[in-house]
N, CA, C and O atoms as a GROMACS GRO file, in nm:
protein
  408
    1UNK      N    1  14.706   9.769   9.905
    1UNK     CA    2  14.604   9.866   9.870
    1UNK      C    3  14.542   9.919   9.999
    1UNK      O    4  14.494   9.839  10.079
    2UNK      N    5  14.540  10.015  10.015
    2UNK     CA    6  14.439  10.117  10.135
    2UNK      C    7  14.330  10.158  10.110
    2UNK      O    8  14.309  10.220  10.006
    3UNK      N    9  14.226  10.133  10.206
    3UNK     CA   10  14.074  10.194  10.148
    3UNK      C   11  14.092  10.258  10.280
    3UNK      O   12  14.157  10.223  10.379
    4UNK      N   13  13.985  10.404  10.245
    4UNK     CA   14  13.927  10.460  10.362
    4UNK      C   15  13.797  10.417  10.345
    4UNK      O   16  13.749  10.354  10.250
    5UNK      N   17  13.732  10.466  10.471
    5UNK     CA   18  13.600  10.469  10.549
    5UNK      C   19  13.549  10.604  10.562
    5UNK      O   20  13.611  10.665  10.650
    6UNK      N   21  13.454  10.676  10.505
    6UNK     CA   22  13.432  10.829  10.567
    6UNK      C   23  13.320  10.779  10.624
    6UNK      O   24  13.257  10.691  10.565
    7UNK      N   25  13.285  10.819  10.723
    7UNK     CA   26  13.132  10.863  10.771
    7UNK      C   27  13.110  10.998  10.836
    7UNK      O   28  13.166  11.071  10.918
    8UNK      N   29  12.982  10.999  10.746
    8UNK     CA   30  12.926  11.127  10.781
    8UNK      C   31  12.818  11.117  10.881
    8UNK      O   32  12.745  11.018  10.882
    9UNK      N   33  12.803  11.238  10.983
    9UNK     CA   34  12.745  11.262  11.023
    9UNK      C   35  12.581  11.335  10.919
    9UNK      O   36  12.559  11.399  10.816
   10UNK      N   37  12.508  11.275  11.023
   10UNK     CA   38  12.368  11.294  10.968
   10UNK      C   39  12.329  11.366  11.066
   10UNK      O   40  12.344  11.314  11.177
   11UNK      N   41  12.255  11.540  11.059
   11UNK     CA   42  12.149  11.658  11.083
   11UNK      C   43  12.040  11.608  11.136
   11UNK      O   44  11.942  11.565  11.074
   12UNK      N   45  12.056  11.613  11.246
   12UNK     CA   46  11.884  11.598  11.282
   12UNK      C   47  11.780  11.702  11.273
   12UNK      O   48  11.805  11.822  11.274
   13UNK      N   49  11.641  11.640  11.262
   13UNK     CA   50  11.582  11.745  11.218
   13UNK      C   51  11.527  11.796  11.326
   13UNK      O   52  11.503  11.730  11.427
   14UNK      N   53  11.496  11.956  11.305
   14UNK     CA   54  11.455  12.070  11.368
   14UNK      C   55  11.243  12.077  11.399
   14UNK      O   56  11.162  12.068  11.491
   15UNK      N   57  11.249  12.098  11.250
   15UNK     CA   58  11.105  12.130  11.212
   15UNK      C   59  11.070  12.078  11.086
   15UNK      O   60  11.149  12.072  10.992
   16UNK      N   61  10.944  12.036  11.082
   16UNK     CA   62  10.892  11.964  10.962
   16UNK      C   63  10.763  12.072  10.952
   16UNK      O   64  10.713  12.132  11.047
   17UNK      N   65  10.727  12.079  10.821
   17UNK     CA   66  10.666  12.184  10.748
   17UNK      C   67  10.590  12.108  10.601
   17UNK      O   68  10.659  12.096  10.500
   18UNK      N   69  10.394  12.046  10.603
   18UNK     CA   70  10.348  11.972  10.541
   18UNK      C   71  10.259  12.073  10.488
   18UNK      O   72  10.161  12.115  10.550
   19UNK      N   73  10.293  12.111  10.376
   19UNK     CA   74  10.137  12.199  10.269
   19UNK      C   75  10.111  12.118  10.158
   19UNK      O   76  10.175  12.017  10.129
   20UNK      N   77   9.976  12.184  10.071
   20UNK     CA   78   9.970  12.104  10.009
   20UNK      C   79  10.006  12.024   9.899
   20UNK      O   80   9.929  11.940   9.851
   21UNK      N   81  10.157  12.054   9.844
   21UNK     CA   82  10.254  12.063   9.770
   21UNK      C   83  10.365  12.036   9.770
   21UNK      O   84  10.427  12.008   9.667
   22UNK      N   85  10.432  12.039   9.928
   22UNK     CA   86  10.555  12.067   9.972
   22UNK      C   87  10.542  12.001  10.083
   22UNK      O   88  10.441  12.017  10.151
   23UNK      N   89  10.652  11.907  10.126
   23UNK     CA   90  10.700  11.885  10.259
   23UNK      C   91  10.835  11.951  10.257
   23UNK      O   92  10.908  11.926  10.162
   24UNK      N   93  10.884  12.048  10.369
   24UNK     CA   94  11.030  12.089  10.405
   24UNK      C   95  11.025  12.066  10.543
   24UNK      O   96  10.929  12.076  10.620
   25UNK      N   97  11.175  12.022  10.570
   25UNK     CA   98  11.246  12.034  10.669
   25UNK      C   99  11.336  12.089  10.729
   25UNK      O  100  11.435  12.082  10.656
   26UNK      N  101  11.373  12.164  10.861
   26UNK     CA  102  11.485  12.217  10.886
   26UNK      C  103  11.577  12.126  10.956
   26UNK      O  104  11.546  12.045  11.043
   27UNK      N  105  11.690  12.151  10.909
   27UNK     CA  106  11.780  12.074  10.970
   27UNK      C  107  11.886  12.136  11.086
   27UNK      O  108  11.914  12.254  11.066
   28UNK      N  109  11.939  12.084  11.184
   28UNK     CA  110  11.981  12.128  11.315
   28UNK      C  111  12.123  12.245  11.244
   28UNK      O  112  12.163  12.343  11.306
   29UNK      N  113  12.163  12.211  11.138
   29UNK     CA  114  12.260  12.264  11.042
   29UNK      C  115  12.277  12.400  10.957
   29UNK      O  116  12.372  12.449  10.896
   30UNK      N  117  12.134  12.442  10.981
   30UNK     CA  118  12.061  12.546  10.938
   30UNK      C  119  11.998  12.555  10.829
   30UNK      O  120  11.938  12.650  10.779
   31UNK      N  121  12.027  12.370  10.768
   31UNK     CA  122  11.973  12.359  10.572
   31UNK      C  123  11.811  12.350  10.593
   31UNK      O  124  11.756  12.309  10.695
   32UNK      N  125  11.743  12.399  10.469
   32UNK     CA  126  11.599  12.330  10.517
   32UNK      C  127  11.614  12.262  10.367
   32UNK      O  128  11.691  12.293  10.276
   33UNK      N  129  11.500  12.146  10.376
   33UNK     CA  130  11.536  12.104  10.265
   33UNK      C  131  11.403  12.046  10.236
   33UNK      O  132  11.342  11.957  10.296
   34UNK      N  133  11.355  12.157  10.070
   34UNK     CA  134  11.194  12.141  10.017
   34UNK      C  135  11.223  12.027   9.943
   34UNK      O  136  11.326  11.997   9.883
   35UNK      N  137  11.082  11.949   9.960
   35UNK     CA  138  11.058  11.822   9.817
   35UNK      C  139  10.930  11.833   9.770
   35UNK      O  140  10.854  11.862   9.862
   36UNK      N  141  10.866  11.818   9.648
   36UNK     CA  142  10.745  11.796   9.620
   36UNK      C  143  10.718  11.674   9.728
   36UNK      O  144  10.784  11.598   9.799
   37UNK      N  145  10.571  11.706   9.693
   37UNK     CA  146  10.451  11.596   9.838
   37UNK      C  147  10.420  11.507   9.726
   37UNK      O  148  10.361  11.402   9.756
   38UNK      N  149  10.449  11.529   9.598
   38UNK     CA  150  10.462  11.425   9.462
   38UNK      C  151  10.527  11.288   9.498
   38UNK      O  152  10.495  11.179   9.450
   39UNK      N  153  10.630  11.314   9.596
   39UNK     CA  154  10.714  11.202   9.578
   39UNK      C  155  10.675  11.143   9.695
   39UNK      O  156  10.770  11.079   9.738
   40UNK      N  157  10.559  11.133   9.783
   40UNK     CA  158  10.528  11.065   9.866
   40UNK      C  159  10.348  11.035   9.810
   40UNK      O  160  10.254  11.111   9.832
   41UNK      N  161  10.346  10.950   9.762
   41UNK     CA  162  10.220  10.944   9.762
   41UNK      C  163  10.097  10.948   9.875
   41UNK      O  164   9.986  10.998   9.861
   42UNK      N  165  10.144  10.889   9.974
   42UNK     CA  166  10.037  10.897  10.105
   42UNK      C  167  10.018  11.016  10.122
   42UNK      O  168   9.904  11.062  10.115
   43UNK      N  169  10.144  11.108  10.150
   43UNK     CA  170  10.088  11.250  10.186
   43UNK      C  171   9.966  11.293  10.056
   43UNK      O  172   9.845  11.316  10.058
   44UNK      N  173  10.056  11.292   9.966
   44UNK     CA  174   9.918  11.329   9.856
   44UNK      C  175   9.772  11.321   9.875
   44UNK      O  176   9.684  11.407   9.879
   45UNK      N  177   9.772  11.139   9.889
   45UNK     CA  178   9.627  11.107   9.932
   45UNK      C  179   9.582  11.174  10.074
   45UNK      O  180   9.472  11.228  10.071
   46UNK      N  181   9.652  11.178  10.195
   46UNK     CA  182   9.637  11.196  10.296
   46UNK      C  183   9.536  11.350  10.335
   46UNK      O  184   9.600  11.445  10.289
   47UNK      N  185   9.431  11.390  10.390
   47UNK     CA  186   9.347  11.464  10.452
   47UNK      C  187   9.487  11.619  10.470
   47UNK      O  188   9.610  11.611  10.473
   48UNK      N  189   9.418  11.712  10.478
   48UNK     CA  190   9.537  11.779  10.606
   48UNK      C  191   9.561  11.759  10.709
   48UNK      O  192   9.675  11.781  10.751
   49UNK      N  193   9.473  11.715  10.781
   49UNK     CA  194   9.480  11.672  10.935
   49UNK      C  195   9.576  11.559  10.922
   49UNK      O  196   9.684  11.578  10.979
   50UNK      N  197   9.564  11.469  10.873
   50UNK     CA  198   9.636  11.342  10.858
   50UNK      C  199   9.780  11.430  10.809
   50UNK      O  200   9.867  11.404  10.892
   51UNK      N  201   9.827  11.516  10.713
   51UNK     CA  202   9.951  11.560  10.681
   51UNK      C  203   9.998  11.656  10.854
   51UNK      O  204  10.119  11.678  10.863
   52UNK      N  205   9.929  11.694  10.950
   52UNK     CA  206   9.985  11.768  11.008
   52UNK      C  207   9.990  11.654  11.124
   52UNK      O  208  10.014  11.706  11.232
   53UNK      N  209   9.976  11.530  11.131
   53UNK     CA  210   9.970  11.492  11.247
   53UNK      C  211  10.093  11.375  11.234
   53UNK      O  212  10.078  11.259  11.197
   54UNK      N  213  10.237  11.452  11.284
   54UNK     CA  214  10.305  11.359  11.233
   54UNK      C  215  10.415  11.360  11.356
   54UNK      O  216  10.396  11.427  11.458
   55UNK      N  217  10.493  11.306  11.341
   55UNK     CA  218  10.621  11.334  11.498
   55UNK      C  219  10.761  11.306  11.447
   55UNK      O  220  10.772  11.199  11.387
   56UNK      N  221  10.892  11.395  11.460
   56UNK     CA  222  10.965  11.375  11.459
   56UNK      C  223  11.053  11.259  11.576
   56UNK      O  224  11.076  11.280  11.695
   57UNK      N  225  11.096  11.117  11.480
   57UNK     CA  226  11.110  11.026  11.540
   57UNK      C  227  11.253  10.975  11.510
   57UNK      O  228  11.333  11.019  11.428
   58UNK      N  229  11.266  10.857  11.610
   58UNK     CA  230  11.429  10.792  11.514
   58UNK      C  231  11.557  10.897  11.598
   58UNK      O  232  11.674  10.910  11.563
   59UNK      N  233  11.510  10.941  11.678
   59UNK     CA  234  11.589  10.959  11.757
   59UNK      C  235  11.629  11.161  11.671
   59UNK      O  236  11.727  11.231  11.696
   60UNK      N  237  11.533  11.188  11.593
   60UNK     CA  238  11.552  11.300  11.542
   60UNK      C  239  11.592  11.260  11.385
   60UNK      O  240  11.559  11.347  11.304
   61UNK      N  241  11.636  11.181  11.348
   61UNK     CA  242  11.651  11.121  11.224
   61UNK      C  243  11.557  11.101  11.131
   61UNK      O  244  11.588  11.112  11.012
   62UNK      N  245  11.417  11.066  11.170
   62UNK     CA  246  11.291  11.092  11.056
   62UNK      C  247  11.170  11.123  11.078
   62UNK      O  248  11.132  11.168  11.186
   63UNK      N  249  11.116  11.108  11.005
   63UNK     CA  250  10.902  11.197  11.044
   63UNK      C  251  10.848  11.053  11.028
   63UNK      O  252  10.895  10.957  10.966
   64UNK      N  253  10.730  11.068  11.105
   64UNK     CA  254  10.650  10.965  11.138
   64UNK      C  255  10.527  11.005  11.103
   64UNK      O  256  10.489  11.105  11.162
   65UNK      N  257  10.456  10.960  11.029
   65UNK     CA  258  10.317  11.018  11.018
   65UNK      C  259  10.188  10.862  11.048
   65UNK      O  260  10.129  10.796  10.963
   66UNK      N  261  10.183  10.850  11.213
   66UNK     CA  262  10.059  10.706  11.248
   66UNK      C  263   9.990  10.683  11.156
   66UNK      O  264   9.998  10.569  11.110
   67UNK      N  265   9.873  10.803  11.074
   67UNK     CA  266   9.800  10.753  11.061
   67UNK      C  267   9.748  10.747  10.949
   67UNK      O  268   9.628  10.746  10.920
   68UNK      N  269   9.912  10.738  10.828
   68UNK     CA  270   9.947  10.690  10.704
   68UNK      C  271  10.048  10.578  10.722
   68UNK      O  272  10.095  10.530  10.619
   69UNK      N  273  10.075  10.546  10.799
   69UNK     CA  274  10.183  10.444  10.787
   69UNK      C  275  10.302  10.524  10.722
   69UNK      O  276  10.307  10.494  10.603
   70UNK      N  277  10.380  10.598  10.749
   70UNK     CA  278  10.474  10.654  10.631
   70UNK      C  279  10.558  10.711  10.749
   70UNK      O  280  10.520  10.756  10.857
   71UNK      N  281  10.680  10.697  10.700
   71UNK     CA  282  10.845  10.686  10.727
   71UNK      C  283  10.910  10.738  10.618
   71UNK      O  284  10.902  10.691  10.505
   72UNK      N  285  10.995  10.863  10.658
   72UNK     CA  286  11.061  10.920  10.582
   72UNK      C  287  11.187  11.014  10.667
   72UNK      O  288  11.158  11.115  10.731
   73UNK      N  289  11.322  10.964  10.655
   73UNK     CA  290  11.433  10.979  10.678
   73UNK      C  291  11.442  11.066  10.633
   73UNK      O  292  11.373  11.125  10.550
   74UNK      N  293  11.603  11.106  10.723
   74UNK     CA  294  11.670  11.251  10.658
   74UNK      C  295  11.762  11.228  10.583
   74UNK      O  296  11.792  11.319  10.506
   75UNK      N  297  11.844  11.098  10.579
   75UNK     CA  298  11.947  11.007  10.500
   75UNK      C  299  11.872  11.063  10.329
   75UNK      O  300  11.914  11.143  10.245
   76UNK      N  301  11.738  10.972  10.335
   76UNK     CA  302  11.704  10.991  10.203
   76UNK      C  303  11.667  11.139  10.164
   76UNK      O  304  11.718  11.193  10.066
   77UNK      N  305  11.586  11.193  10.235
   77UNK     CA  306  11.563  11.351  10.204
   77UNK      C  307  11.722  11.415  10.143
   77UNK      O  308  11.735  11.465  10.031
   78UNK      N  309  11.793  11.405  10.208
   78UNK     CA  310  11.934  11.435  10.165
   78UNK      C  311  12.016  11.358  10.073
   78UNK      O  312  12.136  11.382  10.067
   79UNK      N  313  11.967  11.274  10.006
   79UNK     CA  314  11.997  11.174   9.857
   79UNK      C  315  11.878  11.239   9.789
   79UNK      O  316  11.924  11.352   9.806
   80UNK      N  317  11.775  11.260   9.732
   80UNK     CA  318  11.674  11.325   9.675
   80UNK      C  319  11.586  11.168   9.651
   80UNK      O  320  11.547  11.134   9.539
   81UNK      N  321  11.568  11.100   9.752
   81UNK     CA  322  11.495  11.018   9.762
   81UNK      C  323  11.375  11.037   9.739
   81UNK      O  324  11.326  11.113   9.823
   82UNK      N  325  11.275  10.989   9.631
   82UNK     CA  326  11.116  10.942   9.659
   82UNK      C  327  11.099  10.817   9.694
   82UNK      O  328  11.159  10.714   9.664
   83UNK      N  329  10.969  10.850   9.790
   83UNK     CA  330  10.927  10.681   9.830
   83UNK      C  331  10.936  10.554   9.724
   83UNK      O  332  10.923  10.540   9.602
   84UNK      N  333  10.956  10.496   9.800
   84UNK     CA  334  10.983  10.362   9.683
   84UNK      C  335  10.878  10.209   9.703
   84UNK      O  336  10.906  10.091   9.681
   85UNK      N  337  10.747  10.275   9.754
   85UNK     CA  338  10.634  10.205   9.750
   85UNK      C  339  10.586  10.167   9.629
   85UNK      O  340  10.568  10.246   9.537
   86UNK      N  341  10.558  10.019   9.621
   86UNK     CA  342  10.508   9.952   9.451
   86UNK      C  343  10.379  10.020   9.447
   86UNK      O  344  10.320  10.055   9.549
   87UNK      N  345  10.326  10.043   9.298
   87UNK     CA  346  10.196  10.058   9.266
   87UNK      C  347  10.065   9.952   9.354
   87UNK      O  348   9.960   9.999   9.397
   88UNK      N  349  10.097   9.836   9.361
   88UNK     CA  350  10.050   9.736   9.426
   88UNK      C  351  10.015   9.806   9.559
   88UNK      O  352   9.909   9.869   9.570
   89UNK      N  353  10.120   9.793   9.679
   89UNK     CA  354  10.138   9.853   9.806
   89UNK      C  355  10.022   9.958   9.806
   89UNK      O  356   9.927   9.961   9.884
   90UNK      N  357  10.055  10.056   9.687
   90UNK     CA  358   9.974  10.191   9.779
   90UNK      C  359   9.842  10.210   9.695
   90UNK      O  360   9.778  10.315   9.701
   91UNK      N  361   9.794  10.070   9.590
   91UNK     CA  362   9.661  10.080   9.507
   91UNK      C  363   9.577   9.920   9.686
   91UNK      O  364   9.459   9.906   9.719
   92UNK      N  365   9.676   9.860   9.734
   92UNK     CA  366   9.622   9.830   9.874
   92UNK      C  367   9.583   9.897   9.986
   92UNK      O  368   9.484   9.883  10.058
   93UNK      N  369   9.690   9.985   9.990
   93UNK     CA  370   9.644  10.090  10.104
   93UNK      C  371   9.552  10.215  10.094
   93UNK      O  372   9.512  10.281  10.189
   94UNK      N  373   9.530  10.235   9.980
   94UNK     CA  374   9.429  10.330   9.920
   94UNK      C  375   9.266  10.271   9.940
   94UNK      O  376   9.166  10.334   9.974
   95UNK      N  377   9.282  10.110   9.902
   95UNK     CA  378   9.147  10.016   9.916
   95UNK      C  379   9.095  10.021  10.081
   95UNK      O  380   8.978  10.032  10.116
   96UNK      N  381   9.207  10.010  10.168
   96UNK     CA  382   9.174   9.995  10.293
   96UNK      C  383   9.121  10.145  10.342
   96UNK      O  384   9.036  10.138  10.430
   97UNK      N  385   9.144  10.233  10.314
   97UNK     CA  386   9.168  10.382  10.315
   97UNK      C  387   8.997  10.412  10.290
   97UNK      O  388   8.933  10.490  10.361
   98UNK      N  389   8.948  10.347  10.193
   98UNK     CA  390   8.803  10.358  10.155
   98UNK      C  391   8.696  10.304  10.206
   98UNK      O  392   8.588  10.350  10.242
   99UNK      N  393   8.759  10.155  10.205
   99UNK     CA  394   8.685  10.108  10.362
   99UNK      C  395   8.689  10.181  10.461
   99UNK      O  396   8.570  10.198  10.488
  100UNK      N  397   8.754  10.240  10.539
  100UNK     CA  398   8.760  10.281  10.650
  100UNK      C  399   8.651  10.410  10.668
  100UNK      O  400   8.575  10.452  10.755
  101UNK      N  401   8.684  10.439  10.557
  101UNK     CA  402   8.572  10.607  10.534
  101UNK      C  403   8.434  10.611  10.502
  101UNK      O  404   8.370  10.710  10.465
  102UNK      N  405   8.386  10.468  10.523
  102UNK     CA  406   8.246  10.389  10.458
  102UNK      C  407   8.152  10.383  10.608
  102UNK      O  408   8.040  10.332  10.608
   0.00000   0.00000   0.00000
């Protein structure tokens, strides 16, 4: 029996683009690729300032946003990935979030 192996090359990203609805990305490929800000909850919660203050990281491979804690690839953007943070996780980080603003 013979198996192949494909691998694909993965697009690095260009430009990241945070409103209040929408995160898109452009990709080096020329795709841009919109998702609801639904499927990230931090951005949701997150200020605007906090949505615009983010860095393309990972060697061009994903967005970084410090000062949510939040990581989001282009692997998954390109599977139609939403975050996969428990209710738990982000009803914790929401608590700390309130403290902080006290």
């Amino acid at each position: 029996m013979n198996s192949a192996v494909i691998t694909v090359a993965l697009p690095k990203i260009v430009q990241v683009r945070v409103t209040e609805d929408t995160l898109s990305v452009d990709l080096e490929d020329g795709r841009t690729i919109s998702v609801p800000l639904s499927w990230y909850p931090r951005l949701v919660y997150a200020t605007p300032e906090e949505r615009q203050n983010f860095r393309i990281a990972g060697a061009g491979y994903g967005i970084h946003w410090p000062d949510l804690d939040e990581d989001i690839g282009v692997e998954g953007l390109l599977l139609g990935k939403r975050s996969t943070e428990s209710p738990e996780s982000l009803a914790k980080w929401l608590a700390a979030r309130s403290k902080k603003a006290k």
